[in-house]
N, C-alpha and C positions, 0 to 999 in steps of 0.2 A: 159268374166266373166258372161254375160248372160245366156251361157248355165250350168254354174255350179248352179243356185239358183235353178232349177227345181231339179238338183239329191240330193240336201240338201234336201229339202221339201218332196222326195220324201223317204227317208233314215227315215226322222223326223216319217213319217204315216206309216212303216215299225215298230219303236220301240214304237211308242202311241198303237196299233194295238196288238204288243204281250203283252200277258197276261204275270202278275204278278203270278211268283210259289212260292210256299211256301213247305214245309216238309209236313207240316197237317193244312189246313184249317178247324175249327170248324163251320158250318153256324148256325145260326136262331137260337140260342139260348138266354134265358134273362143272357145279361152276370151282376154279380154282381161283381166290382170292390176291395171290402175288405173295403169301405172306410165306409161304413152302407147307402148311398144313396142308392134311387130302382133302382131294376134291369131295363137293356135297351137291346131290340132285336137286335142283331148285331152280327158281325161276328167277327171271330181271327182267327188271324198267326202264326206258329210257326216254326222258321227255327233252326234245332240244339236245341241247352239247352234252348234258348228263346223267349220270346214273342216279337213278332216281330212288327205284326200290330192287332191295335181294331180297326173294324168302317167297313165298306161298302168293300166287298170283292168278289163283283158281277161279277169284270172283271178281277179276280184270279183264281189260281188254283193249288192245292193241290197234292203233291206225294199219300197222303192219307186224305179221304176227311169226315166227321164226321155231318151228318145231328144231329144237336141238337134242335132242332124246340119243345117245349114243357118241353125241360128240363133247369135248371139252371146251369150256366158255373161260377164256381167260384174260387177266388184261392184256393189252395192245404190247407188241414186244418193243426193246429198245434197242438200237443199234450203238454200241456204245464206239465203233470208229467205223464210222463211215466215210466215202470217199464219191458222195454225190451233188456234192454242190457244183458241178460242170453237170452233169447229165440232167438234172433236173431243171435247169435251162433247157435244155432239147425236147424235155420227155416228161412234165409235171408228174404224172400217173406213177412213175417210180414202180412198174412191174417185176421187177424179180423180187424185189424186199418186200411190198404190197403181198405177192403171193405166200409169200412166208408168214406174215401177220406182224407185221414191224410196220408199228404208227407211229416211230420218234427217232429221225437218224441224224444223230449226234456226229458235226464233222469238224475242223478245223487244224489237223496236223498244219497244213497250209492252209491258213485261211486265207476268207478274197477278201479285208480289208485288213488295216487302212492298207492303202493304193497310191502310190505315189505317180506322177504325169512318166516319169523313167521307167515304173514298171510297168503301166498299161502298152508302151512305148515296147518292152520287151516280149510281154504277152501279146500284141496283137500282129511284133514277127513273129511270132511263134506260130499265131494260127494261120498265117498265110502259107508254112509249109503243108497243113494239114486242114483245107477251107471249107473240108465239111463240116468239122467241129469249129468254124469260127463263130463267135457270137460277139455281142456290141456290148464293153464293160462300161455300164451306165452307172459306176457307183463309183465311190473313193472308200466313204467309213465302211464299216461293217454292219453297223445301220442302214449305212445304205444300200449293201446288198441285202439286207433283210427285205426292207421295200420292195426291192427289185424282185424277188421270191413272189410278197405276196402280189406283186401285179400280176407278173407271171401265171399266179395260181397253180395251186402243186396239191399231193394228194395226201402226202404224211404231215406229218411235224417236223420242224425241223431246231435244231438247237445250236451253236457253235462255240468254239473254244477261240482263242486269238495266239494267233502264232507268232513265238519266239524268235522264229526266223523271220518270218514275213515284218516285224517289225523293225527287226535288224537290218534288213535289204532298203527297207524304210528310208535308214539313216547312213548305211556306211556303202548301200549297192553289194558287189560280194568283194570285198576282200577281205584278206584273211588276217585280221587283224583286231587288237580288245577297242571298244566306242570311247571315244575320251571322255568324262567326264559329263561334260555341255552334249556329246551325244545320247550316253544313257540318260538324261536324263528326259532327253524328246524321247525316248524310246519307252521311256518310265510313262510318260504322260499319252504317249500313242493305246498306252495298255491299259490306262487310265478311261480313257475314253472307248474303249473297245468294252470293257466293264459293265461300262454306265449304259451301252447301246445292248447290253445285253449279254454279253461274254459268257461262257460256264468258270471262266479262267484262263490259266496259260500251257500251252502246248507245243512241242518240237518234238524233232525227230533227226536224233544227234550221231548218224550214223552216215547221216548225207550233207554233200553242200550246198550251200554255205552255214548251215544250222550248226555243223561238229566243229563251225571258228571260236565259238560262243565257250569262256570259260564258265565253270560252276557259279563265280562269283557274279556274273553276268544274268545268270537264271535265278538266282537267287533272289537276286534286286525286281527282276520282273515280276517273281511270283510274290513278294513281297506285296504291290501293288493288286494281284489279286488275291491275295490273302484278305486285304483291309476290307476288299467287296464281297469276303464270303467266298471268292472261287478257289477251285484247286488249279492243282498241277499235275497233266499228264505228257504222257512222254514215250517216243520212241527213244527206248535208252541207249546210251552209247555203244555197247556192244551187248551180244546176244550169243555172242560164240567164247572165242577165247580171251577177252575182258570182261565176261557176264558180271562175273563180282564186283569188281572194281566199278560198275556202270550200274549195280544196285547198291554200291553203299556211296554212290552217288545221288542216287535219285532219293533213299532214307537222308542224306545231308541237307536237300535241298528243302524235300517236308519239316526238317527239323528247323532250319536255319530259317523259314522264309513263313514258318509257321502256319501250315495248311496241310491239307489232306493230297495223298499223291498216288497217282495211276500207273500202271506200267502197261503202254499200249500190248498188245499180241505178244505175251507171256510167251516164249519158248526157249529150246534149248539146243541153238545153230551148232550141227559139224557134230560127226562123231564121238570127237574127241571131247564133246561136250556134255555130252548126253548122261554122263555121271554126276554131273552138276545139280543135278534135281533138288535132291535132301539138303543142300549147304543153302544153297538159294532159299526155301520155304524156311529154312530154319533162320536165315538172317530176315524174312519179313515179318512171321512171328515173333521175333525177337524185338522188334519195332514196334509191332503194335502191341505187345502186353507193354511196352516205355511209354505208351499212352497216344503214340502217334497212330495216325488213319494210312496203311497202303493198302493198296487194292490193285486189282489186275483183271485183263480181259484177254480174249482169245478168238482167234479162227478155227474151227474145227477141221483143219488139213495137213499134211503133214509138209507140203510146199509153199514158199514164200514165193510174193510176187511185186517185185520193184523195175531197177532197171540196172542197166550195164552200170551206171555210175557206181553201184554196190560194189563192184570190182574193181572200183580204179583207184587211184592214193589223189584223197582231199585236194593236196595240192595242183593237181592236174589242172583240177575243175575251177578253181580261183579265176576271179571275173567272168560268169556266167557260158552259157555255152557256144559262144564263137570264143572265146580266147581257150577253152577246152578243144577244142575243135582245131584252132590255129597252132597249141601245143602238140598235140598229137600227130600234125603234119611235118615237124622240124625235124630231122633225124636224130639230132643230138638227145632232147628232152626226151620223145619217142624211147630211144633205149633206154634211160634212166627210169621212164615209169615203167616199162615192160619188165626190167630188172624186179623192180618192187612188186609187180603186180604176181610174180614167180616167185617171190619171198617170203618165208614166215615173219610174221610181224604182230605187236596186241598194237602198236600201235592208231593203226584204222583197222577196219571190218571190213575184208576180204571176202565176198560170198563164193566167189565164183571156186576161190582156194576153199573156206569152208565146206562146199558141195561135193567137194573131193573128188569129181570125176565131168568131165566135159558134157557128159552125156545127162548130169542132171543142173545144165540149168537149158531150158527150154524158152525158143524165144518166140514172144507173143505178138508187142505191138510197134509196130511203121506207121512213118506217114508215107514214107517213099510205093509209089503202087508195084513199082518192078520187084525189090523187098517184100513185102507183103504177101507178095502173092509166089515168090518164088521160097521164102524162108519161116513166115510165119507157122510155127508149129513143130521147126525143126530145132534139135539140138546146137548149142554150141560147137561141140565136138563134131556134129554132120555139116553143118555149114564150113567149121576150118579145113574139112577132106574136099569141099567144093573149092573151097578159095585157093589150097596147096598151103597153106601157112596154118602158125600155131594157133591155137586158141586165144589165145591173146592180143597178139595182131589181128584178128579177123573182129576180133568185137572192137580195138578201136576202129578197124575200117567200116564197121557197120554203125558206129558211130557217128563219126565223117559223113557216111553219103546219110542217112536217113537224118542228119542236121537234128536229133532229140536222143534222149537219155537210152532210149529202145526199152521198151516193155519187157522185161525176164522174170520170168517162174524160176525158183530155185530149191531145187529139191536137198533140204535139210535135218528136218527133225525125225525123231521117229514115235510108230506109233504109241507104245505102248507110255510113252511121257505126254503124248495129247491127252491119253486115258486119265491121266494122272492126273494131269492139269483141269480138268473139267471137273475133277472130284473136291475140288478146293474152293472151300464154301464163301470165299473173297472174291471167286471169276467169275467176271457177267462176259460177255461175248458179243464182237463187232467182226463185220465183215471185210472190217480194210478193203473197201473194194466198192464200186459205182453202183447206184442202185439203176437198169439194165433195162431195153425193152427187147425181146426177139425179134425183131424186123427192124430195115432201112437200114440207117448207119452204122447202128447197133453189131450189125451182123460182117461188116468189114475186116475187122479188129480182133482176133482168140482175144479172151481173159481169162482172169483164173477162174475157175467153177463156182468159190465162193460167193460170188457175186451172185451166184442163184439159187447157191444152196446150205451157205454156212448154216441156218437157223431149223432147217429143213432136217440137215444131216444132224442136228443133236436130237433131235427129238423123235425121227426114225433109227439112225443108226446106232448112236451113244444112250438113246434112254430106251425105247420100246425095243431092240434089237440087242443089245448088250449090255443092257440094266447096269447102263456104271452110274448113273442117279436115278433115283426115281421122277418121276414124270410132277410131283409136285415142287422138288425141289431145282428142277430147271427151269419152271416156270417162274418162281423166285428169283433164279438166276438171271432169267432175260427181261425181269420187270421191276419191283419192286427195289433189287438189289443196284441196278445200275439208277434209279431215276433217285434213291435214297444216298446216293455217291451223288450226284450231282445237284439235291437239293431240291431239287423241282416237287414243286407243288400240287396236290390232285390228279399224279397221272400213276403208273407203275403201279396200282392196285383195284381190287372193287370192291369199292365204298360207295355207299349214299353221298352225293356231293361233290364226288369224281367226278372227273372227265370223261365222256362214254369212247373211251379208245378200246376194242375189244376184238381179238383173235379169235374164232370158234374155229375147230380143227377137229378130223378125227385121229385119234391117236393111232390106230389100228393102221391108216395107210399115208401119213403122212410122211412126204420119202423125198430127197434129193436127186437130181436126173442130170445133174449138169457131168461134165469131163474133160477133162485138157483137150482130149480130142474130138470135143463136142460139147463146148462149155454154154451155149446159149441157149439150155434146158429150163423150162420153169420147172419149180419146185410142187407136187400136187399131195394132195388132201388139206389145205385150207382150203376152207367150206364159204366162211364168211366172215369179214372184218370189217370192225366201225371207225371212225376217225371223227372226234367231235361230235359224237352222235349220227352223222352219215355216213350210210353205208359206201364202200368204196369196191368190196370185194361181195359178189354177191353167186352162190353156187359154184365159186372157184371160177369164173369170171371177173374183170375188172369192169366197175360201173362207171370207169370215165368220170368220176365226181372228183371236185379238187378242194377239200373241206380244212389240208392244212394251217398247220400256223405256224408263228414263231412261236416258239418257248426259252423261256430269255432266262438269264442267270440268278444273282441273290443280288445282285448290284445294277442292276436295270434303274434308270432313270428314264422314264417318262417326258418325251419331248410335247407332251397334249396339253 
């Protein structure tokens, strides 16, 4: 027996001796955790999809080995509204969010399912005005466009909500009218099954139509059904100008009443006359959540909105989709009647174009028409009505009319020193309401808003290392931990052992926004390098073409395997 304890001993300083390998050691960077504490110099592991090990990785060693010494290791960022479930069809790789370090874009104001044979029917005239962006809807559920993603192959994460609207059109097409009974209740069960395929919950946005037919008690009853699965409720609220109130103590009714947790898409405060509203607004959300309710809120870092001409027209217009909008518009009689309104004060609808308060700030972006495009893209409202010889009014519905779609508009609203404010409010994680972007090819036809390349870029250049309105740890909270901890999701939005390897590295010193209204298809530079499921996607501030995405599904996901 004596001579065996020497070959143990000797066996034992054979495996202390070999080094610890890993897939990808990251060394010497300040990692920040997600949780808003400072960042600490230290090292990570990553073996496969995961984070393996944080902490002293001296006597490790790496397949592939990543000097971060000077930059910040953080987790993967979340887009908490995103608007890339079309482009990511075209463009897996997801380049402008990629570059920013956003591995999770959470979308569904409108989501693609369910799908009815009538609205694929509607959507595929649609892309026949516009056949560069047509693509072949090979789905019905929302599962099924999941599927359709992962064939596809894509480069982030992707998560979705099930829209209030989309399920409405479902059942009643657009009119403007409450679902009888025998309808909410397909409508209950359409959401039902959008849940179980993975839902985060339910979603609208009540300032457009046919979404703003939909009474409270109507949202109510939907979110109800994602209540039972664990989801929330977020929302483009009713109004954001002069109904703000009355459209947040709509959306606390609806958390209360339907018993869930509730979002307010792109927290702002439309139209001057609005801009005093700050204090009452925080004060009635706080007032919520000490009653024990969950609201939260997100934001774009910009002080302009970008939607479309419909934002200026009265609901009713727009009643049964966009040719009998279109056929309205042509009648003289009706014609005068909405121009009437559309020139009138009202809390009734949300009026942007009146919000804006001057012709000159809303800016128009996107056509399909190419003569449009190319002769008006980038011009104001108020410049194109001095072309046409008529009001501003008339001329946007005539630019209606011929370009046959909603027309892409920027609208210059908010101001800044309330963006400030709003980013200091430890409830707002941030979403770029806007497509995640390549710069080349089709991409490049179309202005959009800049956010599209640089919401995530401009906090973390401009609002946190530039104007210290948070510290650099706690907007990293903000973009990770805070929104994936709103939506429940598991193992992502932090670094932990056991995590998911989604990982941002960045240097703080020069990471900066580039994009501009008049030159918005800038990438965003100083992310260095990001991982997505343990593969690298971004590599030197480079795209590596890998497409390591997935789905990430809600609390009520059912397994069809």
């Amino acid at each position: 027996m004596k001579k065996i304890y020497p070959l143990i001993f000797f066996v034992f300083v054979l495996i202390s001796c070999k080094k610890q390998q890993y897939d990808v050691v990251i060394r010497g960077g300040t990692v920040y955790d997600g949780s808003g504490k400072p960042g600490a110099v230290t090292d990570v592991g990553i073996n496969a999809d995961t984070l393996a090990f944080i902490g002293d990785l001296s006597n490790a060693v790496g397949k592939k080995e990543i000097d971060a010494k000077g930059l910040a290791v953080a987790p993967g960022f979340i887009n908490m509204l995103s608007h890339c479930e079309v482009s990511l069809l075209f463009d897996g790789n997801s380049q402008s969010d990629i570059r920013q370090g956003v591995t999770l874009e959470v979308f569904g104001e409108g989501s693609m399912g369910p799908m009815s044979e009538a609205m694929k029917k509607d959507d595929e005239e649609a892309m026949k005005r516009d056949p560069d962006w047509a693509y072949k809807i090979d789905w019905t559920t929302l599962g099924d466009y999941f599927s359709s993603l992962e064939r596809r192959q894509i480069s982030p994460n992707v998560a979705s909500f099930v829209s209030a609207a989309t399920v409405r059109v479902h059942e009643l097409g657009y009119a403007n009218r409450a679902p009888s009974s025998e309808e909410l209740e397909r409508m209950k069960a359409l959401v039902k099954q959008a849940m179980e395929d993975g839902a985060m919950g339910v979603t609208t946005a009540l300032i457009y139509a046919p979404a703003n037919y939909a009474k409270t008690e109507e949202l109510i009853e939907l979110s109800k059904v994602a209540s039972s699965y664990g989801g929330m409720y977020i929302a483009h609220i009713r109004s954001e100008g002069n109904s703000m109130l009355e459209a947040i103590d709509e959306t606390i009714r609806i958390a209360r009443e339907a018993n869930l947790p509730a979002e307010i898409y792109h927290l702002k405060f439309s139209g001057k006359n609005n801009w005093n509203k700050f204090d009452t607004v925080i004060a009635m959300i706080d007032k919520a959540n000490k009653s024990g309710l969950k609201i939260t809120a997100d934001m774009y870092t910009y002080t302009a909105g970008a939607t479309g001409l419909d934002a200026a027209m009265p609901p009713w217009l727009q009643e049964g989709g966009i040719k009998e909008w279109i056929k309205r518009m042509k009648d003289p009689v009706i014609r005068k009647k909405a121009l009437l309104e559309m020139r009138t004060p009202t809390n009734k609808w949300e009026n942007l174009m009146m919000l804006a308060g001057d012709f000159d700030n809303v800016l128009l972006l996107g056509f399909t028409n190419d003569s449009l495009r190319r002769n008006f893209a980038g011009k104001t409202l108020g410049q194109v009505a001095k072309i046409y010889g008529k009001s501003p009014e008339e001329t946007a519905m005539d630019l209606v009319i011929t370009d046959g779609t909603r027309v892409g508009t920027a609208y210059f609203l908010m101001t800044e020193e309330n963006v400030k404010r709003q980013i200091a409010l430890p409830y707002v994680s941030f979403g770029s309401d806007a497509e995640s972007s390549t710069a080349s090819g089709n991409f490049l036809k179309t202005p959009t808003h800049p956010r599209a390349y640089g919401n995530f870029s401009r906090l973390l250049g401009k609002y946190v290392r530039d104007e210290k309105v948070i510290p650099l740890e706690e907007a990293i909270r903000r973009l990770t931990s805070l929104p994936a901890g709103n939506l429940k999701v598991k193992k992502r939005g932090s670094l932990a052992p056991g995590y998911f390897a989604d990982l941002a590295i960045f240097d703080p010193e020069k990471i900066q926004d580039h994009a501009a209204f008049e030159k918005p298809h800038q990438y965003s530079t100083g992310m260095v390098h990001v991982f997505v499921n343990g593969t690298q996607v971004l590599e030197n501030g480079e795209h590596t073409n890998a497409k390591p995405g997935r789905i990430v599904r809600g609390a009520g996901w059912v397994s069809k395997k």
